[in-house]
C-alpha positions as CSV (number, residue, x, y, z in Angstrom):
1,X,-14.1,15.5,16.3
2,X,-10.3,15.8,15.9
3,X,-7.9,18.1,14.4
4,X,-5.8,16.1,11.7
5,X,-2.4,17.2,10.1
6,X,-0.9,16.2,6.9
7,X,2.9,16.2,6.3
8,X,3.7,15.9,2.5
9,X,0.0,16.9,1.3
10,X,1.3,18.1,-2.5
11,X,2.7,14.5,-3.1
12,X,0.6,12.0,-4.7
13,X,-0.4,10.0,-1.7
14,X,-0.6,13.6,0.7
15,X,-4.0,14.2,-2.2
16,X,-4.8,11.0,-1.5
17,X,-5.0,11.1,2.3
18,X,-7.4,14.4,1.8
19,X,-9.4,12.9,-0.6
20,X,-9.9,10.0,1.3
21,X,-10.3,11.6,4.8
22,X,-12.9,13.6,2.6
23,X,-15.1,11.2,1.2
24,X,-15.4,8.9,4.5
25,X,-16.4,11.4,5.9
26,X,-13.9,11.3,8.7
27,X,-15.2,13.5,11.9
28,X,-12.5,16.6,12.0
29,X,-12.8,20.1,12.8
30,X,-9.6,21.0,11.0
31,X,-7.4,19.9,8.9
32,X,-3.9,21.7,8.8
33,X,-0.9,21.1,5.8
34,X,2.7,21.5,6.9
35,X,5.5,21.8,4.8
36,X,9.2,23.1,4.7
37,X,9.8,27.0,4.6
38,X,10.0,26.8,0.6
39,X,6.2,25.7,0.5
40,X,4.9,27.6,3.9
41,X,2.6,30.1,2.9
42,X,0.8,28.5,-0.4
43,X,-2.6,28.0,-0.5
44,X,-3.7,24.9,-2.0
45,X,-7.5,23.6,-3.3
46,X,-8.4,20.6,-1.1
47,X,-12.0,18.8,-0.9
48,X,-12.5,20.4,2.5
49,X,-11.6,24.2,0.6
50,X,-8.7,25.9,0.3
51,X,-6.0,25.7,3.2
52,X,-3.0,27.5,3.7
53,X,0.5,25.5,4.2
54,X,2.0,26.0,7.5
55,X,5.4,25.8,8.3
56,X,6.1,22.2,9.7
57,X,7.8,22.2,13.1
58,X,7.1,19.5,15.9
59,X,5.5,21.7,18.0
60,X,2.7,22.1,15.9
61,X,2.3,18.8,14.9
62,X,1.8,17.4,18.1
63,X,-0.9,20.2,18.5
64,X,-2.9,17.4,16.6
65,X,-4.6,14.2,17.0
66,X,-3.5,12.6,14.0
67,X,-0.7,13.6,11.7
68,X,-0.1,11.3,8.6
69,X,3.7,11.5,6.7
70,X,3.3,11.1,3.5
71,X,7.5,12.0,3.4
72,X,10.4,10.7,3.0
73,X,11.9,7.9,5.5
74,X,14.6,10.5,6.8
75,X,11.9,12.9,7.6
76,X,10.0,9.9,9.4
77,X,13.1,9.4,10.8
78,X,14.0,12.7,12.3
79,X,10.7,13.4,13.4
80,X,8.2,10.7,13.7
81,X,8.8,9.6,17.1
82,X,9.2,13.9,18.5
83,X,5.7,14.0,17.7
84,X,4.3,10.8,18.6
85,X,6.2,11.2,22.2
86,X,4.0,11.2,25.4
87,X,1.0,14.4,24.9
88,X,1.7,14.5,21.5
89,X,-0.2,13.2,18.4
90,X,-1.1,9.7,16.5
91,X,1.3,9.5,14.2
92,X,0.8,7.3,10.8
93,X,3.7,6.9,9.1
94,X,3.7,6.1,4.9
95,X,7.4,5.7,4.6
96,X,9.6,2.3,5.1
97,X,11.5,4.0,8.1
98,X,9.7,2.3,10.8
99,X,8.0,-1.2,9.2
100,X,10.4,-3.5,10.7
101,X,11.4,-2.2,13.9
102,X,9.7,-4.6,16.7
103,X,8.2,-2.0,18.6
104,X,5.8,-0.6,15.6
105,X,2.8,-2.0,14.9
106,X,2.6,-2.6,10.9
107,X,-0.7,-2.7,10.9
108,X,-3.5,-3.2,8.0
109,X,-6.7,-3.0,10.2
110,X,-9.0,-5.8,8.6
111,X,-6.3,-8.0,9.6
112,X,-4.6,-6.8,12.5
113,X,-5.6,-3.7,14.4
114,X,-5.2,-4.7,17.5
115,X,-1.7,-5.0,17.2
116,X,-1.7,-0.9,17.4
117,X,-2.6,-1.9,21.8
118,X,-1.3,1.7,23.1
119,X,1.5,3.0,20.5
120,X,1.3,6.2,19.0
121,X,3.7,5.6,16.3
122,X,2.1,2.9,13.5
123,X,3.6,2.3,10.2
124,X,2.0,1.6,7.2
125,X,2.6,-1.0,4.8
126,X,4.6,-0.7,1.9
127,X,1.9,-0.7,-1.3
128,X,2.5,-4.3,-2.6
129,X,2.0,-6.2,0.4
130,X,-0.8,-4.4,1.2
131,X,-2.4,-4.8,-1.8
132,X,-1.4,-8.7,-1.7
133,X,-1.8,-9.7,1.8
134,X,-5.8,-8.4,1.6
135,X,-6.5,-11.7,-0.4
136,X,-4.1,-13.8,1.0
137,X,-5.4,-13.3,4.6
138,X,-8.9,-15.3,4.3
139,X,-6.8,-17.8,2.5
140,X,-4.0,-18.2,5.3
141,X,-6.4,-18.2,8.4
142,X,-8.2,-21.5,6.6
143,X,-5.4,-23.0,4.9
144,X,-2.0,-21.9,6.2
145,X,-0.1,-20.4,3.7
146,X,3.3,-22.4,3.8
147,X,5.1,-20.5,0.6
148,X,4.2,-18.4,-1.9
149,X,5.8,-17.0,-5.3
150,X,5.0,-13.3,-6.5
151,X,5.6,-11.7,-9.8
152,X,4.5,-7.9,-9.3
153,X,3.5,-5.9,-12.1
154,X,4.1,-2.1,-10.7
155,X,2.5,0.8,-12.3
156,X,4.5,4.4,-12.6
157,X,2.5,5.9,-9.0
158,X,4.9,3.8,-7.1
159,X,7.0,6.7,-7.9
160,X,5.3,9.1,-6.8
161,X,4.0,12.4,-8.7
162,X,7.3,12.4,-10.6
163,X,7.1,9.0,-11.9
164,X,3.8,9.7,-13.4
165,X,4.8,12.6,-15.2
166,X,8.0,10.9,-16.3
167,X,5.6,7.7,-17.7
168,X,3.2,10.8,-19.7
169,X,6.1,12.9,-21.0
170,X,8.3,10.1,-22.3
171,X,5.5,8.3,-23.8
172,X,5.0,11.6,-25.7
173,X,8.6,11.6,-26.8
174,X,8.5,7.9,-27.7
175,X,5.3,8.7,-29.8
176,X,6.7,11.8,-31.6
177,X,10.4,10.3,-32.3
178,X,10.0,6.7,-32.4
179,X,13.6,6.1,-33.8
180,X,15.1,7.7,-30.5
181,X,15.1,6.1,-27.1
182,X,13.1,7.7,-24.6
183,X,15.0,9.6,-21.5
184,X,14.8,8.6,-17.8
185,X,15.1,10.2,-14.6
186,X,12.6,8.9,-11.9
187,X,13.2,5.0,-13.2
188,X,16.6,3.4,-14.0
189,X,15.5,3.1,-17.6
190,X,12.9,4.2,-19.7
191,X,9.3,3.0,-18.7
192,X,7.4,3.6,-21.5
193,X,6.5,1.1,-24.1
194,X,8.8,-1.0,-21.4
195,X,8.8,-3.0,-18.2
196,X,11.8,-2.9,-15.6
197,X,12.3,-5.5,-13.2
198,X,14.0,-3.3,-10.8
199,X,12.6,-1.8,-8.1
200,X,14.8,-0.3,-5.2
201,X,18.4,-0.9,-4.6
202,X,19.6,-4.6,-5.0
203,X,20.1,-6.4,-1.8
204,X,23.1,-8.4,-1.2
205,X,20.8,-11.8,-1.9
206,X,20.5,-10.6,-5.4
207,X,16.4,-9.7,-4.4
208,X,15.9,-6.0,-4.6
209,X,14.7,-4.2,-1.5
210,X,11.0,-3.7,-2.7
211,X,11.0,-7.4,-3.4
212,X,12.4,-8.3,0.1
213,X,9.6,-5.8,2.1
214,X,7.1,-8.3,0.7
215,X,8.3,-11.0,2.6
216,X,9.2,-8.9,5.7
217,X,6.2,-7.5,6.0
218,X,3.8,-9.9,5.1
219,X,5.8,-12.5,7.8
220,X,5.3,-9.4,10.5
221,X,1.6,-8.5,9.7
222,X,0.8,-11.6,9.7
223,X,2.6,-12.9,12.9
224,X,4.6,-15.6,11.1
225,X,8.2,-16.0,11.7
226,X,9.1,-17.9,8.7
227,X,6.7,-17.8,5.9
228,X,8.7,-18.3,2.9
229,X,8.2,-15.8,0.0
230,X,10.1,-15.2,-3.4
231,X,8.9,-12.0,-5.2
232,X,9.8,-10.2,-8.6
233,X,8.9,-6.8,-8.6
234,X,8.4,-5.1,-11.8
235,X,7.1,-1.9,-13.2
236,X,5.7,-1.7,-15.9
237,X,4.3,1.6,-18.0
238,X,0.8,2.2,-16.0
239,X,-0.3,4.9,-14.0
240,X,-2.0,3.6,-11.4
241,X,-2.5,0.3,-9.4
242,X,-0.4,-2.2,-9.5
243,X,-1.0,-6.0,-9.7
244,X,0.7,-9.1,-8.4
245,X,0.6,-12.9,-9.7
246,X,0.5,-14.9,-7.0
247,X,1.1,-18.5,-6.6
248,X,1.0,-20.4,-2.5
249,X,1.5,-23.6,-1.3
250,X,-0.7,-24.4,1.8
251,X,-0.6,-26.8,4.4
252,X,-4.2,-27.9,4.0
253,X,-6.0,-28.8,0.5
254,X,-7.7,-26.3,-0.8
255,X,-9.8,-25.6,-3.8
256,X,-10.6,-22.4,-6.1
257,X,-14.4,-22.6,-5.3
258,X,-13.8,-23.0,-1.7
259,X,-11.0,-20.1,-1.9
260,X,-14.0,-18.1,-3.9
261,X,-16.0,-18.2,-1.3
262,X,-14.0,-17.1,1.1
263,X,-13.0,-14.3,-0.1
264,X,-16.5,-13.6,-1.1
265,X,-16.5,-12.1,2.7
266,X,-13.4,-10.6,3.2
267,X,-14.0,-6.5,3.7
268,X,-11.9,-4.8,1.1
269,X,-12.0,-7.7,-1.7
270,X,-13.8,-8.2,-5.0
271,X,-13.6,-11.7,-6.2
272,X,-14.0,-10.5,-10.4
273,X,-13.3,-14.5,-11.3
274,X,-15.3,-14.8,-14.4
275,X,-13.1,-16.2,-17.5
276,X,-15.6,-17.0,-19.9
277,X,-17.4,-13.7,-19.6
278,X,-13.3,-11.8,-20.1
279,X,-13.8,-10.7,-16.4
280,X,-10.5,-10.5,-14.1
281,X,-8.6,-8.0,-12.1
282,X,-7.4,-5.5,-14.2
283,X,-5.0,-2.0,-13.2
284,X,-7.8,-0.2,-15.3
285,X,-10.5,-1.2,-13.1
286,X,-8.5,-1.2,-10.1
287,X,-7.7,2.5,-10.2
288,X,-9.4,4.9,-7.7
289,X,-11.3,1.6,-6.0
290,X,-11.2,1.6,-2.6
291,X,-11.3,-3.1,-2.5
292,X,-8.7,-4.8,-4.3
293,X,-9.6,-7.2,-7.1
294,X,-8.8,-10.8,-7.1
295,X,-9.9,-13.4,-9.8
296,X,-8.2,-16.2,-11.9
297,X,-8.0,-18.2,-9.1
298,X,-6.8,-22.0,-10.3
299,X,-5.5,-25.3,-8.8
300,X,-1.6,-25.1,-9.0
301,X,-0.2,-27.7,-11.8
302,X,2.8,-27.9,-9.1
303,X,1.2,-27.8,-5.9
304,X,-1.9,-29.6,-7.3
305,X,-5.0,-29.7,-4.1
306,X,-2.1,-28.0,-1.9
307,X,-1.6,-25.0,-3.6
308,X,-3.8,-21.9,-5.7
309,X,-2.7,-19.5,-8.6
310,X,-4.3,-15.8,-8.2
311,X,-3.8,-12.9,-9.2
312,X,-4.9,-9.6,-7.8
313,X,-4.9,-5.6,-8.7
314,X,-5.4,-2.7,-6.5
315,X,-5.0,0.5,-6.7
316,X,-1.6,1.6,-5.1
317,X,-2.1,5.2,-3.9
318,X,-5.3,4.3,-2.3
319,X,-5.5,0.5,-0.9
320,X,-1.9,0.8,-1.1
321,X,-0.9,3.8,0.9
322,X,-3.7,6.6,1.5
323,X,-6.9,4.7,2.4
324,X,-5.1,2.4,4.7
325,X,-3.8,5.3,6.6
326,X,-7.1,7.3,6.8
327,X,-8.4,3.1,8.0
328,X,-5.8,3.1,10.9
329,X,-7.3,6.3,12.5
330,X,-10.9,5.5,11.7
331,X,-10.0,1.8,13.7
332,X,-8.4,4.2,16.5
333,X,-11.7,6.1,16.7
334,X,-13.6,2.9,16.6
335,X,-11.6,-0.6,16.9
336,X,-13.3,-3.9,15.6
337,X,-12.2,-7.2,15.6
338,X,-10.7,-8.8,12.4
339,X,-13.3,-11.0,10.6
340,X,-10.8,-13.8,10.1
341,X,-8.4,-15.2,12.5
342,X,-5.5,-18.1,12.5
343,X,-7.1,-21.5,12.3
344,X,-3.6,-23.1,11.3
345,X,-0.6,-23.0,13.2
C-alpha cells in the first residue's frame, strides 16, 4: 500500500492518472492533489471521493511514494529531480523536460521496464510514440525495423483541456456563422472543419518538434542509435485519440499475415484488420481504450516483401500519457519481463 501524489490533477491527463489509478485498482492508502496557492484549498470529486488540493511544495511530495506531473516541462524542471533526490519519492514525469537526457529511463513497460534499474526519476513518452511504438515493437524484435514514414493524424486532447474546449466552442461558432472564420487561441489556426500540419515549434530541419520526438524517442526506447524516421504530425478536429499511418522498411521479409499474428500477442494491441467487414482502427473506437488499435496492415508497393503499411489509433490521454504512467508504478510494484525481445541486430 502506498501513498501517491498527483501534481496537475485538474488537467486532462491529471483526471486521467486518477481514473486510471482508480479502475486498476492500484493498492494506495491515500492519494493527495497538490497545486499552486491559487488552487490550494479546493475540493475536487475524484473516483476515490472528494480530496482537498494541497499546496504543492517539495517537501510534501517527497512525503510520497509515487508522485506523477502531469505539468508543465518548467515545473518538471524545477522540481522533478528535488523530489526524486535520495529518501524522496518515485517520480513519473508526463512532460518532454526529461525524455532525452541519458540518465532517464524513457520507459513504456511492455517494452522496456527494466531500463528503470534503480532511478527514481522516469519520463514518460510523448503520446505519439507511445501510441506508435506499441505495434511497431513485435514487428522490430522479428524483422528489424530499418526506416519508417509516419503521417500522424492528432486529435484536439493533445492540447490539453483547453484545446478541447477550443475544438467544441469554435465548431459552434463555425455552425452558427458559417460565412465567418472561426477564432483560435490554443492552435495556430482554426481546427474545426480543418486539419493543421503544425504541431510545436519548427525545428531548424524544417521538421517540427513533435515530429522530431518521434524519432528521438522511438530510437531511445527502443535502444537503437540510428533508426531512421520521417514523421508529419497533424491535428486534425477530434477530441480524443489520435492515429498515425505508418509505413517501415525492415531488414528481413515480412508479410501482413505473419505481422497479424504477431501482434495477435502483443499486451496492449488490438489487431481490428478486417476490410471487407468496414473494420479498422478508428479515433471513435480508440477513445477511452486502454490497447491501441492496429489494422490495414498491407505489403508496401515500394518496399514490396521488405516493408508493411499500418495504421494504428489509440487513445492519447490514456495509452498516450495517463495509463502509461499509472503502468510504470504498477511494473515498480511488480516488474516482469518484456514478451518480445531483439532478434535482429
Amino acid at each position: 500500500m502506498v501513498k501517491v501524489g498527483i501534481v496537475g490533477a485538474t488537467g486532462a491527463v491529471g483526471k486521467e492518472i486518477l481514473s486510471v489509478l482508480h479502475d486498476r485498482k492500484f493498492a494506495v492508502t491515500s492519494v493527495h492533489l497538490f497545486a499552486s496557492a491559487r488552487s490550494a484549498g479546493k475540493t475536487l470529486d475524484t473516483p476515490f471521493g472528494p480530496l482537498q488540493v494541497q499546496l504543492f511544495t517539495v517537501e510534501a511530495a517527497r512525503a510520497m511514494d509515487y508522485v506523477f506531473l502531469a505539468v508543465s516541462g518548467s515545473f518538471a524542471l524545477e522540481h522533478a529531480e528535488a523530489i526524486a533526490a535520495p529518501g524522496g519519492a518515485v517520480v513519473i514525469d508526463n512532460s518532454s523536460a526529461f525524455r532525452m537526457q541519458p540518465n532517464v529511463p524513457l520507459v513504456i513497460p511492455e517494452i522496456n521496464g527494466a531500463a528503470i534499474g534503480t532511478k527514481k526519476l522516469i519520463a514518460n513518452p510523448n503520446c505519439t510514440t507511445a501510441i506508435a511504438v506499441m505495434a511497431l515493437w513485435p514487428l522490430h524484435c522479428h524483422y528489424g525495423i530499418e526506416k519508417m514514414i509516419v503521417s500522424t493524424y492528432q486529435a484536439s486532447s493533445g492540447a490539453g483541456v483547453e484545446g478541447m474546449e477550443e475544438l467544441f466552442n469554435t465548431t459552434r461558432e463555425a455552425l452558427d456563422n458559417p460565412d465567418k472564420t472561426p477564432s483560435n487561441k490554443v492552435f495556430a489556426h482554426p481546427l474545426a472543419f480543418n486539419v493543421i500540419p503544425h504541431i510545436d515549434v519548427f525545428q531548424p530541419n524544417g521538421f517540427t518538434k513533435e515530429e522530431m520526438k518521434v524519432t528521438w524517442e522511438t530510437n531511445k526506447i527502443f535502444d537503437e542509435t540510428n533508426m531512421k524516421i520521417s514523421c508529419t504530425a497533424v491535428r486534425i478536429p477530434i477530441l480524443r485519440a489520435h492515429s498515425e499511418a505508418i509505413t517501415i522498411k525492415t531488414k528481413r521479409p515480412i508479410t501482413p499475415a505473419d505481422a497479424r499474428a504477431l501482434l495477435s500477442k502483443a499486451d496492449g494491441v488490438d489487431v481490428v484488420d478486417d476490410p471487407a467487414a468496414n473494420k479498422y482502427p478508428m479515433p471513435l473506437n480508440a477513445t477511452a481504450k486502454y490497447n491501441i488499435e492496429v489494422g490495414r496492415i498491407r505489403q508496401s508497393i515500394v518496399f514490396d516483401e521488405y516493408g508493411l503499411d499500418l495504421f494504428v489509433s489509440g487513445d492519447q490521454l490514456l495509452r498516450g500519457a495517463a495509463l502509461n504512467a499509472v503502468l510504470i508504478a504498477e511494473y515498480l510494484e511488480k516488474p516482469y519481463p518484456s514478451k518480445f525481445s531483439k532478434q535482429i541486430k
